[in-house]
Structure formats: structure tokens, C-alpha cells
C-alpha positions in Angstrom: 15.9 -3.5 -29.5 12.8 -5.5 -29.8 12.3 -6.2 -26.7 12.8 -2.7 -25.4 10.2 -2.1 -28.1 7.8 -4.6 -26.2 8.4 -3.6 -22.7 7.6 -0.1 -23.1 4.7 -0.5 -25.4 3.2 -3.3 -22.1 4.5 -0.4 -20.0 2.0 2.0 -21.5 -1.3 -0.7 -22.2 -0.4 -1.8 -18.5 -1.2 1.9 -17.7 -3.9 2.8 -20.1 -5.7 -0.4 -19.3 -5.2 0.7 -15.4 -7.6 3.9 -16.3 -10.2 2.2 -17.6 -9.9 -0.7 -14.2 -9.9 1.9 -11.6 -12.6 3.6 -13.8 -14.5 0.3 -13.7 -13.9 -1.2 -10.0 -15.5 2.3 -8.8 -18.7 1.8 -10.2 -18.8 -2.1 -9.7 -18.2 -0.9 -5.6 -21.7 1.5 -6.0 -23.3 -1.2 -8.0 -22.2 -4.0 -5.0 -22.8 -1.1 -2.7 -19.5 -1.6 -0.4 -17.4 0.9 1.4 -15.5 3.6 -0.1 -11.9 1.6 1.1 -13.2 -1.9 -0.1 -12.9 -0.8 -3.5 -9.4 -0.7 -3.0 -8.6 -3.2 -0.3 -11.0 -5.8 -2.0 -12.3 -5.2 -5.3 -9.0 -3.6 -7.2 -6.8 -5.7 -5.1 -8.3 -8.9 -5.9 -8.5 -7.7 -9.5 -4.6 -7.2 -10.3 -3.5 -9.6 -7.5 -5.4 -12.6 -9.3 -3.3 -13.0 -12.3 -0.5 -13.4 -10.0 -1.5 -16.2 -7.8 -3.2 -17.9 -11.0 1.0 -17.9 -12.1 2.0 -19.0 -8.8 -0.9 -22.1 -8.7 0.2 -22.8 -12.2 3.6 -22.8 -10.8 3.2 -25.0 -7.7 0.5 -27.2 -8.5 1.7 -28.0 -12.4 5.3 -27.4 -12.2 7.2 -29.9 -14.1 10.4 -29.9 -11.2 11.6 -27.9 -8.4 12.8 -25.0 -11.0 9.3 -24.4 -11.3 8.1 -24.8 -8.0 10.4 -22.3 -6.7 9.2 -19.8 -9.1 6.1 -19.7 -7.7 7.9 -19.8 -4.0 9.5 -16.9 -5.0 7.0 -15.1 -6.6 4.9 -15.3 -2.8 7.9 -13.7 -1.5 8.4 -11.0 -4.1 5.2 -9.6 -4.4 4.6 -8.7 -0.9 8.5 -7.1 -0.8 7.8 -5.2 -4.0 4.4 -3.5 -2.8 5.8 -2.7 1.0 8.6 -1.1 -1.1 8.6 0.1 -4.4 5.0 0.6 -4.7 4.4 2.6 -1.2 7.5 5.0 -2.5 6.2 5.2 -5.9 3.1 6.4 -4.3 4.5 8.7 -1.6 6.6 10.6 -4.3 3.3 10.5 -6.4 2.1 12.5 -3.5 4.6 14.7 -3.0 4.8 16.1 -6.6 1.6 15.6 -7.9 -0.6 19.0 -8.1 -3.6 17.8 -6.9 -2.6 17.3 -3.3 -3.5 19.4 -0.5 -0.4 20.1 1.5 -0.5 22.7 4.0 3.1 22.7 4.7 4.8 20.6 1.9 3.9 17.3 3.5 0.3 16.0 3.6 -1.1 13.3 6.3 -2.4 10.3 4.5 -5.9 9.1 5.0 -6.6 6.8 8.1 -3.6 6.0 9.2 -5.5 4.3 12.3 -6.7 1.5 9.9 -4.0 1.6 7.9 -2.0 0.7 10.7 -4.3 -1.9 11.8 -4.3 -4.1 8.6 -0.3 -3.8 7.9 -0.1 -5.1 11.4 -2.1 -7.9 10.6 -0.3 -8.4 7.4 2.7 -8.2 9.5 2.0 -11.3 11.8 0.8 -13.4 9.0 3.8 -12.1 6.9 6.2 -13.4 10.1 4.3 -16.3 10.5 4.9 -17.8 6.8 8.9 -16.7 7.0 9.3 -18.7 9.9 7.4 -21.8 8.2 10.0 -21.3 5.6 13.2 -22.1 8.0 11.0 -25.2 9.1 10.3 -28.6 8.6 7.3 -31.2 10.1 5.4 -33.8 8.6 2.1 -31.1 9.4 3.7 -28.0 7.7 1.6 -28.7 4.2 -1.8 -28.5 5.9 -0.9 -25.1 7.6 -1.6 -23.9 4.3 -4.9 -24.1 4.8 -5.0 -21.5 7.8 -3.8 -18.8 5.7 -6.8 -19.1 3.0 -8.7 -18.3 5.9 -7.0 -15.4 7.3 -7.7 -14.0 3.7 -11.1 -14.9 4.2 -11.2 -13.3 7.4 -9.6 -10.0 6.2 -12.6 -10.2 3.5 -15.4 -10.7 5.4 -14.3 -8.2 7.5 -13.6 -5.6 4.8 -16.8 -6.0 3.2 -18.7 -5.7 6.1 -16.5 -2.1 7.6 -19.2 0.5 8.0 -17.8 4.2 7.8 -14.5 3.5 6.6 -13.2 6.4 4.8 -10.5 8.0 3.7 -8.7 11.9 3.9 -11.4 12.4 1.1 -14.4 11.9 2.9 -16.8 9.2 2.7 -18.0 9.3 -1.0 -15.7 8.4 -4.0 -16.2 11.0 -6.6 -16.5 9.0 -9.7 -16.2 9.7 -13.3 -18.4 8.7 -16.0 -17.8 5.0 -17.3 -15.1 5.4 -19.8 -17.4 2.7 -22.0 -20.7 4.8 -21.6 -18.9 8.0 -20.5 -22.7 10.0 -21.5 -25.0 8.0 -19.0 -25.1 9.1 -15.8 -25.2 5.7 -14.5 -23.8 3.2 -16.4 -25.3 -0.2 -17.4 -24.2 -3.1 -15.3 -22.9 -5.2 -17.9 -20.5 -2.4 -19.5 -19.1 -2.1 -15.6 -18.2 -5.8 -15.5 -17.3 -5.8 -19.3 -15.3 -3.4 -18.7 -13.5 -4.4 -16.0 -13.3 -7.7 -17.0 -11.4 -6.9 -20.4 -9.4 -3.9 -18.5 -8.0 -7.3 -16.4 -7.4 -9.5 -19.4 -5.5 -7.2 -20.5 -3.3 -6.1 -17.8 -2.8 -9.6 -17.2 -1.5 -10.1 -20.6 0.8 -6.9 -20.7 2.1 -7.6 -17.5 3.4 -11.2 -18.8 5.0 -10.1 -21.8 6.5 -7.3 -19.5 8.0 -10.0 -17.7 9.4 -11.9 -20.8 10.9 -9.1 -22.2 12.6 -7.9 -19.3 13.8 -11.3 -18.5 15.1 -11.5 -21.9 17.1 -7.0 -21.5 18.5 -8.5 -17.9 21.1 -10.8 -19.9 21.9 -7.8 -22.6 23.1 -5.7 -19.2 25.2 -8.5 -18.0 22.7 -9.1 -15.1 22.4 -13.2 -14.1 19.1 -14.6 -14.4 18.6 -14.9 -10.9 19.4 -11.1 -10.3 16.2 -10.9 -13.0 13.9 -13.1 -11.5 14.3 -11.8 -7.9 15.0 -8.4 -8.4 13.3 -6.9 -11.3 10.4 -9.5 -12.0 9.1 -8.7 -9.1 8.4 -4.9 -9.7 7.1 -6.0 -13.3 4.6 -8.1 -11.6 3.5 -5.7 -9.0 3.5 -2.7 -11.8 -0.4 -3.2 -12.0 -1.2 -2.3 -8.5 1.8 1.0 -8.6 0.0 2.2 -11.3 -3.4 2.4 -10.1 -1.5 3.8 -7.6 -0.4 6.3 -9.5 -4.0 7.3 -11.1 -5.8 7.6 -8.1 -3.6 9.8 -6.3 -3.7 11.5 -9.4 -7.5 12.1 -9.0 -6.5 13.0 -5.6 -8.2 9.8 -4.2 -5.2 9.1 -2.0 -7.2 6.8 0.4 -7.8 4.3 -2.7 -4.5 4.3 -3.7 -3.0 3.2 0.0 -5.8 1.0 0.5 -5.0 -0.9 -3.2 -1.4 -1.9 -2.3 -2.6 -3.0 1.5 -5.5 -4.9 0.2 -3.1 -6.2 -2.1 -0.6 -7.3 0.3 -2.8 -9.0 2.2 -3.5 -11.3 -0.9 -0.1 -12.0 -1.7 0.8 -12.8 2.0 -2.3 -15.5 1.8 -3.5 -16.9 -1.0 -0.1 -17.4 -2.9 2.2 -18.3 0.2 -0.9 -21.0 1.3 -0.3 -22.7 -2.0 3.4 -22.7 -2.2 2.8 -24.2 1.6 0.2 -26.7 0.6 2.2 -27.4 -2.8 5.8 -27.3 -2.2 8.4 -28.2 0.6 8.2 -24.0 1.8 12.3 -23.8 2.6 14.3 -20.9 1.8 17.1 -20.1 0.9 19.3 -16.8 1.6 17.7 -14.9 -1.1 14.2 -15.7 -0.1 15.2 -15.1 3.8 16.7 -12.2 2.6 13.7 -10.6 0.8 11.4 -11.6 4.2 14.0 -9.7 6.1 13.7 -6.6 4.1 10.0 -6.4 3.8 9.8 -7.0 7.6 11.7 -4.0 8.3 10.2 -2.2 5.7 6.9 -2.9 7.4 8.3 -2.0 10.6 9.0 1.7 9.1 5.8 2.4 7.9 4.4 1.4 11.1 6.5 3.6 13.2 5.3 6.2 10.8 1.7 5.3 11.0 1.8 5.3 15.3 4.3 8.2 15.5 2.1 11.0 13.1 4.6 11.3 11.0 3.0 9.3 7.8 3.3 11.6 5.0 4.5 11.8 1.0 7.9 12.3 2.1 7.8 9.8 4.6 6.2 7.0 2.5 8.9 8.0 -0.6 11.8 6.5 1.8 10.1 3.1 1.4 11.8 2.6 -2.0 15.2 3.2 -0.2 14.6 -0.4 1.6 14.1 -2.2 -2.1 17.4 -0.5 -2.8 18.9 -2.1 0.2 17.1 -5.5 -0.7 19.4 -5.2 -3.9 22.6 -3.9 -2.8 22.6 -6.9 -0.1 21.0 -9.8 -2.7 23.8 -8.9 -5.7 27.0 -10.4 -3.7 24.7 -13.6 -2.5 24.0 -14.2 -6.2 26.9 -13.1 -8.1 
């Protein structure tokens, strides 16, 4: 019961804490004066996807044994599966219920879908590339690391430096007053950062002990801990980036929202899977091939849905179906 206890109190600071972030990482994007879609794709993306890869270097670099090591392999596979999944579908149904969005006829076109498009392909050919390094052995392989640190470093440079890029919204982000100053009209620079920076600390926090506790319920339902670590820790560790999902579209800043799980995804495709290369001998086994497989053709969807026109709420809900398949197939090759 205690543990229940624990994972919905993280549940609700996760969410809370998410406010005041989003809240934050808006005004540090007029205060560093980048585009309206870096604040997601860079600024809150960096934000909730650095507690992860600290884990994962923890886990890679410090690891005691191979147990260890693979955690951290596995976490570079199961973020990127659980944010071209779960979090997309979270998001789509977001849009399809939530009353703030402005659907002419029960299905609303998303923001860009032009870039959009353009960085999941990226994300696509670097996600392909690290799969295949992962069926793969040569005495070079560790070093190859290095070339996806700068693909992220690419992908930043180049996001920073976007002129125009906007969103369905227009080219402004409409932005609230600072929840730690909410009567200035523009807030002091240290309350942004302070506030962001605690917003993180604690998110990062909440977000472990969500992971304990649910690591400790998955034995209580009879589930093995490997079913645990693959299939639900994975969601728990991506639930900061769903729910700033799930505020923005909220405030009907859709374009934020999409642009915070790609910016994401791009981070854990990099900087994580570079370590475990750098770090670790990079070989999978059929789980881990099997949650490549899955967020491939996941990918693939959304693309066909970005190219075709027909990237909407509805359409983006369906991505959740493929983290369903993920666990229908991974349950017989664990249990």
C-alpha cells in the first residue's frame, strides 16, 4: 500500500513540478531570445532528458558488472520507444478531448508538420544507425560513439540558430506570468533560472522514486522484473516529458508540446546511446531488438502521417497502439 502511496503522490509533484518548468523554460527562451520551437526541442527537452542520461552515465561508466551496464543499454533503448509511443498518443488524445483545441471538423492539423517531419527523419537515420551497431561487433565500434555526440550537437546548433520556426500558434509563445513572481510583468532573471532549476531537481527526484516504487508494485502483480524494467520503467522515466505534454496542449500551445518529445528524442537517440557505445560492448538481445523494431515502425507511422496530410489528434492517439504491440510481443520472450 505504501508504495501505491508513493507513486501517486511522485505522480502528482512530477506534474505540479511540470507547471512551474514549462512556466519557467518559456521565459528563460525570451530571456536567451531563441525561437518559439527551441523552447521545446532544446531548452525543455534538455531539461527532463538530462536526469536520464546522468542515470544512464552513472550506469555505464560506474556500473559495478554487466547487470548495471545493461540498465543503462536499456534505458537508451527505452526512452526513445516510450516517447515515439506512449507519449505521441498521450498527446494526440490530449488533443482530441481537450477543450481548448480548435478543430474544425473533429480532427485538428498539428503545427509544422514539414519540420516535424524533417527532424523525426533525422531521428530516424540515427535511430537505425545505433540498432544496427547493436547486432555488431569490431575492434572500432566504441569510438563510433563519438559521432553521435555530434549529431546531437549538430541538431543544436541548428535549432538554436532556426529563424521563423513556428508552430499552428503563430510565431509568439503567449506566456503567463512567472509562477515565482506571478505580479511582475517581466520576471527577474534569477527567479527564471531558480525556478527552473528547482522545478528540475525536483522532477528528477519524483521521477526516481516513481521508478522504485513501481519496480517494487510490478512483483505484487505477479509481473517478472524484467517485464518491469522494460516495460513499465520506461514510461515512468519518460512521464516528465508526457506531461509537459499534457500542460502545453492544455494552454493550447500544441507546437511546444510536439516539439518537446521530438527534441527529446533526439537526446535520447544521441547522448545516451553514445555512452552505452563508448561504455559498453552495445549487443542486443531480443528484447532490446525488439524495442528498436517497434519504435522504427512506430516512426514510420507518424511519418506516413506527417507526408500524407493526414497528421491529426486521432491520428497521433494510434501511436500508443504500437507500445501495446511492443508488450504483447516482449511478454512470451520474457516469461
Amino acid at each position: 500500500m505504501l508504495h501505491v502511496v508513493i507513486l501517486l503522490a511522485c505522480a502528482v509533484a512530477i506534474y505540479l513540478s511540470c507547471e512551474w518548468f514549462v512556466n519557467a523554460v518559456e521565459w528563460l527562451g525570451l530571456r536567451l531570445k531563441v525561437g518559439p520551437l527551441a523552447v521545446g526541442t532544446v531548452l525543455a527537452a534538455f531539461g527532463t532528458a538530462l536526469p536520464e542520461s546522468v542515470v544512464t552515465f552513472v550506469a555505464v561508466v560506474f556500473g559495478a558488472g554487466p547487470e548495471q551496464k545493461d540498465i543503462g543499454v536499456g534505458a537508451a533503448m527505452g526512452g526513445p520507444l516510450a516517447l515515439a509511443t506512449a507519449a505521441y498518443g498521450v498527446t494526440g488524445f490530449m488533443l482530441v478531448t481537450s477543450r481548448r483545441r480548435r478543430a474544425e471538423t473533429g480532427a485538428e492539423r498539428l503545427g509544422d508538420t514539414a519540420k516535424l517531419a524533417r527532424d523525426q527523419r533525422w531521428f530516424l537515420v540515427i535511430f537505425a544507425v545505433k540498432v544496427t551497431l547493436g547486432l555488431l561487433s569490431f575492434a572500432f565500434k566504441p569510438w563510433l560513439g563519438l559521432l553521435f555526440f555530434a549529431a546531437y550537437g549538430v541538431y543544436f546548433w541548428r535549432e538554436l540558430r532556426a529563424d521563423g520556426d513556428t508552430g499552428d500558434e503563430g510565431g509568439t509563445v503567449d506566456v503567463e506570468p512567472l509562477k515565482l513572481q506571478p505580479r511582475r510583468e517581466r520576471p527577474a532573471t534569477w527567479a527564471v533560472v531558480t525556478q527552473a532549476v528547482v522545478t528540475l531537481a525536483v522532477i528528477f527526484v519524483a521521477s526516481q522514486l516513481f521508478v522504485h516504487a513501481l519496480e517494487a508494485i510490478g512483483p505484487m502483480l505477479g509481473l517478472p522484473a524484467a517485464v518491469t524494467a522494460l516495460l513499465l520503467s520506461p514510461i515512468a522515466t519518460e512521464l516528465p516529458e508526457i506531461m509537459n505534454a499534457i500542460i502545453w496542449v492544455r494552454q493550447g500551445k500544441t507546437h511546444l508540446a510536439l516539439a518537446n518529445i521530438s527534441g527529446a528524442m533526439m537526446i535520447q537517440a544521441t547522448v545516451p546511446s553514445g555512452l552505452g557505445i563508448l561504455f559498453t560492448p552495445w549487443r542486443f538481445d531480443g528484447p532490446l531488438l525488439l524495442s528498436g523494431i517497434v519504435t522504427v515502425v512506430a516512426m514510420l507511422f507518424l511519418l506516413i502521417a506527417l507526408t500524407s496530410g493526414r497528421f491529426t489528434g486521432r491520428t497521433l492517439t494510434w501511436a500508443a497502439a504500437f507500445y501495446g504491440l511492443f508488450a504483447v510481443c516482449l511478454i512470451p520472450i520474457l516469461v
